[in-house]
C-alpha positions as CSV (number, residue, x, y, z in Angstrom):
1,X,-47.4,8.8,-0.7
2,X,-50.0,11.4,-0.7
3,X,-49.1,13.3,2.4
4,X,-45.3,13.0,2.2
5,X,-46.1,15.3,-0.6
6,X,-47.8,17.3,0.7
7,X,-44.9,17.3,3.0
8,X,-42.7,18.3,0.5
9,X,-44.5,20.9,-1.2
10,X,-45.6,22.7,2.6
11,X,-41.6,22.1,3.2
12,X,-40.6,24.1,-0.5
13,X,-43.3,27.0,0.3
14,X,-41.3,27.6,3.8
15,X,-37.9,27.6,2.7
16,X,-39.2,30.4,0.1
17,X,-40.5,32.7,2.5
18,X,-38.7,32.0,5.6
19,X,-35.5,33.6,7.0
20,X,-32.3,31.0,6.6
21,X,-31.3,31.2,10.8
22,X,-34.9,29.7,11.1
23,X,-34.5,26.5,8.7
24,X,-30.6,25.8,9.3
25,X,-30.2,22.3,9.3
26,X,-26.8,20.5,9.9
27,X,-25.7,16.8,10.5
28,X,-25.2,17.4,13.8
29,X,-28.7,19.3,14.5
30,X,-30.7,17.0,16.7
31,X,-34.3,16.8,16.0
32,X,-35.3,17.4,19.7
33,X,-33.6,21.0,19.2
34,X,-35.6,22.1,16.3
35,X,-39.0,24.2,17.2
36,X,-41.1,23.3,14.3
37,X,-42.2,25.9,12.2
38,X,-45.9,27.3,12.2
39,X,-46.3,26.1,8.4
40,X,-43.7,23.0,9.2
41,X,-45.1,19.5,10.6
42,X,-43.3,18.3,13.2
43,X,-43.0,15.1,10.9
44,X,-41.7,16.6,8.0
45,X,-38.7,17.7,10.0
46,X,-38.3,14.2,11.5
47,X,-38.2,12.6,7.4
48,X,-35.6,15.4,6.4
49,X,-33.6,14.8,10.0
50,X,-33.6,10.8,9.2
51,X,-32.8,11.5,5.6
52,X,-29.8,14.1,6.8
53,X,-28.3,11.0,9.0
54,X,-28.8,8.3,6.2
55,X,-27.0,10.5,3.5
56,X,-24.0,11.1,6.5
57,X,-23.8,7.1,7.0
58,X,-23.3,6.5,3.2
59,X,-20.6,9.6,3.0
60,X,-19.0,7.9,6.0
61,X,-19.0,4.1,4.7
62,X,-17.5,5.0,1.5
63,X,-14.0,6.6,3.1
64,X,-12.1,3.9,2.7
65,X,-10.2,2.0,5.2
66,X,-9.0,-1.4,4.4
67,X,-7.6,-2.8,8.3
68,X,-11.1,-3.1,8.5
69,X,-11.6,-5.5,5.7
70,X,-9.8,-8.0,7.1
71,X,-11.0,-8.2,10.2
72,X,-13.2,-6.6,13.1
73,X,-10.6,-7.1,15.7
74,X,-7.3,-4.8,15.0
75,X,-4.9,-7.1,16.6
76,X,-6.4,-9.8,14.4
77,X,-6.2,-7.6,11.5
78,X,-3.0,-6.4,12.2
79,X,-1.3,-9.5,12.5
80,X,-2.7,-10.7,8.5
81,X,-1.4,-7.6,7.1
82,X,1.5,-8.2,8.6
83,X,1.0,-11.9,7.3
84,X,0.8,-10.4,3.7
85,X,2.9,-7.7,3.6
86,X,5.4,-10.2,4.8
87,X,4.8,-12.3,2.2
88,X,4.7,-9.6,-0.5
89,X,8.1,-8.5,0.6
90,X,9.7,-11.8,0.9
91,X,8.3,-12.4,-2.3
92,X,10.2,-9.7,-4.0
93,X,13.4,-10.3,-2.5
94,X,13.4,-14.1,-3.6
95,X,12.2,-12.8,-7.3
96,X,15.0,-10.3,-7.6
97,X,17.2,-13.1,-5.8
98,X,16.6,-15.2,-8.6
99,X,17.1,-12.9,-11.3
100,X,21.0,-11.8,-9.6
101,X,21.4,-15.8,-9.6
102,X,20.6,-16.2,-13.4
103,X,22.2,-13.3,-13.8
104,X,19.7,-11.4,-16.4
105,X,20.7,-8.2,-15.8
106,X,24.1,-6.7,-14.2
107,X,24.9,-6.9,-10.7
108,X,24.7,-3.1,-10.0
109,X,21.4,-2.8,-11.9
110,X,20.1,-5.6,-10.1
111,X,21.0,-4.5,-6.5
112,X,19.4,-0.5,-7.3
113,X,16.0,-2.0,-8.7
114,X,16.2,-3.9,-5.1
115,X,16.8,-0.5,-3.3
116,X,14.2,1.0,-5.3
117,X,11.3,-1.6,-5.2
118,X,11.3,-3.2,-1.3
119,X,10.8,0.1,0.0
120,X,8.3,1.3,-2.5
121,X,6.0,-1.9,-2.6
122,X,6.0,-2.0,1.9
123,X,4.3,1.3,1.8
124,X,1.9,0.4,-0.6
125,X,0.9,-2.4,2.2
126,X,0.2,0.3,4.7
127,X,-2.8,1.2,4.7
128,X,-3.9,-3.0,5.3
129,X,-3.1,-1.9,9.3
130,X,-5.0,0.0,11.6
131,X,-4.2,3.3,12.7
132,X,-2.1,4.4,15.4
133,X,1.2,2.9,17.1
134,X,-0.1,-0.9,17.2
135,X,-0.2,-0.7,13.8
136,X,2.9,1.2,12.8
137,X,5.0,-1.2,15.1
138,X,3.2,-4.3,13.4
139,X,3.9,-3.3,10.2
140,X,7.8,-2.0,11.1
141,X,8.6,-5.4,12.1
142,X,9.0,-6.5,8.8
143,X,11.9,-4.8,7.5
144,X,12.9,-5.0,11.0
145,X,13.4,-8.8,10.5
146,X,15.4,-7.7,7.1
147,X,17.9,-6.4,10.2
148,X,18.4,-9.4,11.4
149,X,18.5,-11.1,8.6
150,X,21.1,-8.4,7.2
151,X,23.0,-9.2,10.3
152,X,22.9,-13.0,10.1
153,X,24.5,-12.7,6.5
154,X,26.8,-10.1,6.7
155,X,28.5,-11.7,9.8
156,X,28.6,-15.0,7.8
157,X,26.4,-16.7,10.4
158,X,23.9,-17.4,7.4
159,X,24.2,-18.7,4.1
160,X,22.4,-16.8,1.3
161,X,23.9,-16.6,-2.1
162,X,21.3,-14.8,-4.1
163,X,20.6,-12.1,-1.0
164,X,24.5,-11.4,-1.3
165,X,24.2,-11.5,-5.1
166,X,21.2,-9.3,-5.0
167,X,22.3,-6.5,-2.4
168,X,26.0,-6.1,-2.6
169,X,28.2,-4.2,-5.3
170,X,31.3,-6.9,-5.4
171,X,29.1,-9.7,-4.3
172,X,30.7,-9.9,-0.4
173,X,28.3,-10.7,2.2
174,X,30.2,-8.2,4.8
175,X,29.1,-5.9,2.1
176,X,25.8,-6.3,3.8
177,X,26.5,-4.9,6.9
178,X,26.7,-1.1,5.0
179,X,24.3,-0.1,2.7
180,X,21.5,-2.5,3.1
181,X,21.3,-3.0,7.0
182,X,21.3,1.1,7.2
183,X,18.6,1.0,4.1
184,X,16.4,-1.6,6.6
185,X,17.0,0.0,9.8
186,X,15.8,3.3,8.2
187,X,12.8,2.1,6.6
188,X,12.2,0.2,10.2
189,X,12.6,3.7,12.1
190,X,10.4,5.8,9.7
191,X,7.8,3.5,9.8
192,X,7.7,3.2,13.7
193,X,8.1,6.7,14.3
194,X,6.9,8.6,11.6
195,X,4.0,6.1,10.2
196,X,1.6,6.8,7.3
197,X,0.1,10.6,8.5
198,X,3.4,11.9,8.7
199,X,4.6,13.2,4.9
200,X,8.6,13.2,6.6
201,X,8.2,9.3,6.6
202,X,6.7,9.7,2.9
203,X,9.6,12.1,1.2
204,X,12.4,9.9,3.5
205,X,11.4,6.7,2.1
206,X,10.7,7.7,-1.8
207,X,13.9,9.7,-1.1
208,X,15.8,7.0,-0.3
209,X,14.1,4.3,-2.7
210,X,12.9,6.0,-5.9
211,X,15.7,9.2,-5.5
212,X,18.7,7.4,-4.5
213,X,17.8,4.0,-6.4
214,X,17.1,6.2,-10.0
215,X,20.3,8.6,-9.3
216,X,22.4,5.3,-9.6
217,X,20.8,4.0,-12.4
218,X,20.5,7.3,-14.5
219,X,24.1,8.3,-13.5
220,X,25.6,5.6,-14.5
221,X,24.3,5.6,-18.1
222,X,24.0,9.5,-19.1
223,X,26.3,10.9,-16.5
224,X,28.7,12.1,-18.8
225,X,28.8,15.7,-17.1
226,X,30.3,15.3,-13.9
227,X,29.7,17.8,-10.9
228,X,32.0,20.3,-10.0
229,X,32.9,19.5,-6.5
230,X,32.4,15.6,-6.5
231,X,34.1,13.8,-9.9
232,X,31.8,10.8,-8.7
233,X,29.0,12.1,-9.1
234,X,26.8,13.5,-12.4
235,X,24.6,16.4,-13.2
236,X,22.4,13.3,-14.8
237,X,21.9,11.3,-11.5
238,X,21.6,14.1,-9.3
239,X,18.7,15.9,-11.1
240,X,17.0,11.9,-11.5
241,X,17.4,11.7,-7.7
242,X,15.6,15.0,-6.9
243,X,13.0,14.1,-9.4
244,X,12.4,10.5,-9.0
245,X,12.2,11.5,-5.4
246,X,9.9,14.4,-5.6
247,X,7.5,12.8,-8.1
248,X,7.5,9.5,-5.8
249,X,6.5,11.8,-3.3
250,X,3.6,13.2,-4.8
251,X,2.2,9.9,-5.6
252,X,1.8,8.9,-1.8
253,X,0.7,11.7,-1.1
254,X,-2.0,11.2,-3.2
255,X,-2.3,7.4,-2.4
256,X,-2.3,8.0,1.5
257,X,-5.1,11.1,1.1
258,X,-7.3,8.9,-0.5
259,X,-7.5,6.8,2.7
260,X,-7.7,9.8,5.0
261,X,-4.1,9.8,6.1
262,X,-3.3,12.9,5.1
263,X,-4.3,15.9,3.4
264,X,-2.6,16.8,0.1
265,X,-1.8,20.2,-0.5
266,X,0.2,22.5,-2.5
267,X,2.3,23.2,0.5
268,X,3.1,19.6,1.0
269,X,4.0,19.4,-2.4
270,X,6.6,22.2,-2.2
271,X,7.2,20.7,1.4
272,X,8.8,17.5,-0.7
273,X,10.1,19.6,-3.1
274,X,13.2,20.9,-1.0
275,X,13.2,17.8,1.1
276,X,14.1,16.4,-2.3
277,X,16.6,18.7,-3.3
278,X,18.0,18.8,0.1
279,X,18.8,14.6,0.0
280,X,20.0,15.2,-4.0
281,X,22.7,17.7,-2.5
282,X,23.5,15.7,0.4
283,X,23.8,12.5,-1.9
284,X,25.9,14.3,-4.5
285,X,28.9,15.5,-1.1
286,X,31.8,13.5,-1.2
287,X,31.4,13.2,2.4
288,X,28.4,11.0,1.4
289,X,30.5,8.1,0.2
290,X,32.5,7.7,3.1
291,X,29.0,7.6,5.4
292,X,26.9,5.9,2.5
293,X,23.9,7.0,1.4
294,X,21.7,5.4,3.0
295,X,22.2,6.6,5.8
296,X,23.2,10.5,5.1
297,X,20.1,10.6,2.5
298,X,17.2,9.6,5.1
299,X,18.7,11.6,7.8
300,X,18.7,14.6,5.6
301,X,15.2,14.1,4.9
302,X,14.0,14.0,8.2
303,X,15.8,17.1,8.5
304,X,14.7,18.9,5.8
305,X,11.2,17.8,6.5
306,X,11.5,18.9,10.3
307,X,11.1,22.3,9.2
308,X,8.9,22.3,5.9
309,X,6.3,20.2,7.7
């Protein structure tokens, strides 16, 4: 104990009357590269080298990254977060399944809290797989199984009351093969292509969930003030869309930077901005009724988000 402070001490008197290029230490100096100082032991700079390292480890180890929490092999931890993020969604959809059967709140309500929630609740489940194209492929083949399943119903092949019930506006399954397969088959594609890193694949889905799921709601209860060029459509729901969208925005950003998937900015924030505004003014065309929205609002994020990002 003695001579590690003497250590010390020698070390403060140096730094105090040496020049800074001499005594420049980073985390990635070596200790074999350091020429010890006249008034330096040698094994003082090996105690503040192995301190240096320790104090990098800890810094490192608590970044979090939760793939690796479920297991040491990615495949293997791949594969259970696609086990619970399955189950997560399929849970949903058979809660708000029950809730159209009992019928607790209107049908329309019912199928917007739907578009707003799947969506919302898979990308909170992204960061349980591992980085790169395994794991965005893993993790789009859950709503890509909502295809098929979207498929199976609308054609008739398949039997599901409450999924009709709980996704369609006049409660007809061929209803099914509109709006909800394009809302699956673009949460599918963002997630394959654009993944968690990309902030396009973060203002296209809260676009499309939170923005085009609130503008219904919102519009259809304070819409009083209809827009100019489209009778359908309210000054009410299209400022909720480009705010419900931008502010959904904002919170993944923040949620995805905390696990290192992306660094949030003011520019990103502005970034999501007019990607926001962009899908409210696409969503609020006429033209966007005949193509449905959700497939004219995603596209117009990616778009829009082409060129801000």
């Amino acid at each position: 104990m003695a001579t590690l402070t003497q250590q010390l001490s020698v070390f403060a008197r140096v730094i105090s009357t040496s020049s800074p290029v001499e005594l420049q230490l980073t985390d990635s100096t070596a200790i074999s590269s350091l020429r010890p100082h006249p008034r330096l032991p040698l094994t003082t700079l090996r105690f503040f080298s192995a301190a240096t390292a320790v104090s990098r480890r800890r810094n490192l180890a608590s970044v979090p990254a939760a793939a690796s929490m479920l297991s040491e092999n990615p495949v293997v931890s791949d594969i259970i977060a696609a086990g619970i993020s399955g189950g997560i969604a399929l849970s949903l959809l058979r809660f708000w399944g029950e809730i159209a059967k009992r019928g607790i709140f209107d049908q329309k309500l019912t199928r917007k809290l739907v578009h707003v929630s799947i969506g919302l609740v898979f990308m909170l489940c992204w960061p349980l797989f591992s980085s790169g194209h395994q794991g965005a492929i893993l993790a789009a083949l859950i709503p890509g199984v909502n295809i098929i399943k979207m498929l199976l119903i609308g054609l008739g092949i398949w039997k599901d009351e409450a999924t009709v019930k709980s996704m369609s506006r006049f409660g007809d399954h061929r209803e099914l093969l509109k709006g909800p397969l394009y809302y699956a088959s673009a949460i599918t594609l963002v997630c394959a292509i654009y993944w968690r890193s990309s902030p396009i694949g973060i203002a296209t889905i809260c676009n499309l969930c939170a923005g085009d799921g609130l503008a219904d709601i919102v519009g259809r209860r304070f819409g009083t003030q209809k827009l100019p060029y489209n009778r359908d459509k309210s000054f009410a729901g299209s400022i909720a869309m480009a705010t419900a969208g931008f502010l959904a925005s904002i919170g993944y950003m923040h949620y995805f930077a905390l696990f290192g998937y992306v660094e949030e900015s003011w520019e990103m924030a502005l970034g999501f901005l007019f990607a926001s505004l962009a899908a409210a003014l696409v969503e609020s065309h006429p033209s966007s009724m005949d193509l449905d929205d959700n497939l004219t609002v995603p596209l117009a994020s990616i778009l829009v988000g082409s060129f801000v990002f």
